[in-house]
C-alpha positions in Angstrom: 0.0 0.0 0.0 1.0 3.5 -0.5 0.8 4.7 3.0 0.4 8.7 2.3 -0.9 11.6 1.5 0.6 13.2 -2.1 1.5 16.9 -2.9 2.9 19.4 -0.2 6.6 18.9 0.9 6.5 15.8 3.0 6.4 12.5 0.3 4.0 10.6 2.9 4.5 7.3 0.1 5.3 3.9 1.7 7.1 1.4 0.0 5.5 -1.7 -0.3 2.2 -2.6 0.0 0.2 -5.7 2.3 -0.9 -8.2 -0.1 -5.0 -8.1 -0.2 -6.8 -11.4 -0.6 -9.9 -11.6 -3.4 -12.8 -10.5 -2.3 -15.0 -13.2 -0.9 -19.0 -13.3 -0.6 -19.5 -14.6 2.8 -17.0 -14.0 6.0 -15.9 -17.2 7.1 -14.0 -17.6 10.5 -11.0 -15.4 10.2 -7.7 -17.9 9.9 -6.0 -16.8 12.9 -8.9 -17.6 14.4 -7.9 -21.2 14.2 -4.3 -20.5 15.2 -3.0 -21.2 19.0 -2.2 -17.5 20.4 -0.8 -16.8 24.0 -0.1 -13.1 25.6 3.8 -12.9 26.1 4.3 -9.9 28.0 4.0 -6.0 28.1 7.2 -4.5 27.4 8.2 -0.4 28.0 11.3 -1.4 25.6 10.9 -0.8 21.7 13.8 -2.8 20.6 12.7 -6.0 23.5 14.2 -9.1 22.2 11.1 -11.6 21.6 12.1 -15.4 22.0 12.1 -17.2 19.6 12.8 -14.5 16.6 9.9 -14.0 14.3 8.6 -11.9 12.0 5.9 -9.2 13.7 3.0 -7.1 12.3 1.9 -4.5 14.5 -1.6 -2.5 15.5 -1.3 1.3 15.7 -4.3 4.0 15.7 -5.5 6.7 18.0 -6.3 5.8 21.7 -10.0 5.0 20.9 -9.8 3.7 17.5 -11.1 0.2 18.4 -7.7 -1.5 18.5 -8.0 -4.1 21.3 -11.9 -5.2 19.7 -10.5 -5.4 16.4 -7.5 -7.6 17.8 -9.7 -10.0 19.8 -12.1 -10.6 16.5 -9.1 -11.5 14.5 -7.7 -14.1 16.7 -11.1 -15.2 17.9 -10.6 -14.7 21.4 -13.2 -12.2 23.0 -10.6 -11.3 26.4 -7.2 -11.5 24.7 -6.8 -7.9 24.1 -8.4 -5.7 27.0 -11.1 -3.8 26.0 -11.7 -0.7 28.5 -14.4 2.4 28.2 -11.2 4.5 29.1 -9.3 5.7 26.0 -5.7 5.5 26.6 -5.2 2.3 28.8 -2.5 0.7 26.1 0.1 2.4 27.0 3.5 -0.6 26.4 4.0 -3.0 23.5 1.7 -6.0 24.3 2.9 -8.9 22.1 0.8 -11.8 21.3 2.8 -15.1 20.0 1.2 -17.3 17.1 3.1 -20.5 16.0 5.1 -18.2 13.1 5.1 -14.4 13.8 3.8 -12.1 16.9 1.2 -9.9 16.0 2.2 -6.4 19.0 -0.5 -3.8 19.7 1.1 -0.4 20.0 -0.1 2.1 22.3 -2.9 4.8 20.9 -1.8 7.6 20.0 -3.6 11.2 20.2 -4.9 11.0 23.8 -5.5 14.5 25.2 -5.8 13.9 29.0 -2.6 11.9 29.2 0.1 14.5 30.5 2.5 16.2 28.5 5.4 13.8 29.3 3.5 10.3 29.3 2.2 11.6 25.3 5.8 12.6 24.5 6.9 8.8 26.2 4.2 7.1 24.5 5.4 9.0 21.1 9.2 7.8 21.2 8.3 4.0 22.4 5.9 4.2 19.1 8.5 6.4 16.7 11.5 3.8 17.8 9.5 0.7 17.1 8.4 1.4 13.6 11.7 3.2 12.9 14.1 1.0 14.3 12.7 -2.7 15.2 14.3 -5.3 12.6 11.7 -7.8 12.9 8.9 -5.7 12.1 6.8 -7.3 9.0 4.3 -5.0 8.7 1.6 -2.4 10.1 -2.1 -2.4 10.4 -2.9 1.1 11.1 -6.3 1.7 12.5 -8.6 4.6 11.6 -12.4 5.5 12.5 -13.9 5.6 9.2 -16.6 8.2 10.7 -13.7 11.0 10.8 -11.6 12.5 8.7 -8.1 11.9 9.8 -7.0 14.4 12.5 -3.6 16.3 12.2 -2.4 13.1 14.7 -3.0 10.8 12.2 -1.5 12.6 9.3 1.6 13.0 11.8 1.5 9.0 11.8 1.0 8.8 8.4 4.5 10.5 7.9 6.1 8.3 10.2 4.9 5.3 8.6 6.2 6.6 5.2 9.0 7.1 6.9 9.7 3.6 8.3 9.2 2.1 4.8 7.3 -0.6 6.0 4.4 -2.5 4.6 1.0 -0.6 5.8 -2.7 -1.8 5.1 -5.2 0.9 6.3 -8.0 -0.6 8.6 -11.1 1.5 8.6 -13.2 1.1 11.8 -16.6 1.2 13.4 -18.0 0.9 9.7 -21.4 -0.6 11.6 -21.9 3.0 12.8 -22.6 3.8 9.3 -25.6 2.8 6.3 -24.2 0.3 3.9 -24.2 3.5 1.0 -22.3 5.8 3.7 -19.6 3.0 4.0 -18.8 3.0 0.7 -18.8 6.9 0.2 -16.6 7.3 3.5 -13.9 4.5 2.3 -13.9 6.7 -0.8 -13.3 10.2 1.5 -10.8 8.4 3.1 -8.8 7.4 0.2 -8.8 10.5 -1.1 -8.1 12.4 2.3 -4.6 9.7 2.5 -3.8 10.1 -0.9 -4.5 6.2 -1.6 -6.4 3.7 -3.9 -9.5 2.4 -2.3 -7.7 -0.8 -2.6 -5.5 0.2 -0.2 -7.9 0.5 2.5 -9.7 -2.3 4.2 -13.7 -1.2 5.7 -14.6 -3.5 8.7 -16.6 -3.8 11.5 -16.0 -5.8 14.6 -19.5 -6.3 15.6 -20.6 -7.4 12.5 -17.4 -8.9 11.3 -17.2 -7.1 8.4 -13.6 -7.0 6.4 -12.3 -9.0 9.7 -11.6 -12.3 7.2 -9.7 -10.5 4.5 -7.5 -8.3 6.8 -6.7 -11.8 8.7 -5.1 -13.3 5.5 -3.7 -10.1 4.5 -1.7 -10.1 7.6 -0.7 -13.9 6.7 0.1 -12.8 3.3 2.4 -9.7 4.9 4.2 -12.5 7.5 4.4 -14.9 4.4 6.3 -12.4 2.5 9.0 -11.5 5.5 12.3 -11.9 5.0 
């Protein structure tokens, strides 16, 4: 995927793109879903040495983006990935093994009652990760397809251009909306990021929506690792 927006000074492109899958007519389970998955530990160091070595894709959006649901329908577990009313609560690397890559939930980012200095903490733990970590695969970066992104997100956006890593764009909360706004946001949205539709994957953890083709684009991305 091409991660950015185009024109102005900053070239917001990313490199390589998250393989998509075909589109399919009905949702089956999601394939990770049928994967053993165990919580390994919550870690305030970006460059953490995992054991064993695998490849990792990791979750970033803002603090109330719908990470942690979004996680927990992927995998199929319902309390793998807390899920609190309190934006905010991720605030290490929480890595989750599966038998050939970890998939790491990042903290949110963009939460305005978190102090000045616990935002700029969060910020470098994030920045170093997707800058710096060797092992990282790929990024599913989460946004609420009901808004248009927020200067926050357009700050990630350069940041992930500028890690050069593979990026898929996961809309959220797409239930929120009528089927005919879905499909006119994902458009806003694409053109808002600079990016194909194609680029962008619509889903919905309630109603699993776009929760089976993200699963086996992340395969696809872990499958393609070096």
């Amino acid at each position: 995927m091409r991660g950015g927006r185009t024109g102005g000074q900053t070239d917001r492109r990313t490199d390589r793109p998250l393989p998509q899958p075909p589109d399919r007519p009905t949702a089956p389970p999601s394939a990770l879903s049928a994967l053993p998955i165990e919580f390994v530990g919550s870690f305030p160091d970006p460059l953490v040495r995992l054991s064993p070595p695998l490849p990792e894709v990791a979750l970033i959006g803002r603090s109330n983006v719908g990470k942690s649901s979004l996680l927990n329908a992927l995998v199929g577990r319902t309390g793998l990935a807390r899920v609190s009313g309190t934006p905010g609560k991720t605030t290490l690397l929480n890595a989750f093994r599966l038998p050939e890559f970890y998939l790491v939930d990042l903290p949110g980012y963009g939460f305005a009652r978190a102090g000045k200095t616990a935002r700029a903490g969060y910020r470098q733990l994030i920045d170093r990760y997707l800058l710096e970590r060797p092992s990282l695969a790929g990024v599913v970066w989460l946004l609420d397809v009901r808004h248009a992104p927020s200067r926050d997100d357009h700050e990630m956006q350069d940041l992930l251009a500028r890690s050069g890593r593979p990026v898929l764009v996961a809309l959220t909360k797409a239930d929120k909306l009528t089927r005919s706004a879905q499909s006119a946001r994902t458009r806003e949205m694409a053109v808002a990021l600079g990016l194909q539709a194609d680029q962008i994957q619509l889903t919905s953890t309630p109603a699993r929506l776009g929760i089976t083709e993200l699963a086996a684009s992340i395969l696809a991305a872990v499958g393609d690792a070096p």
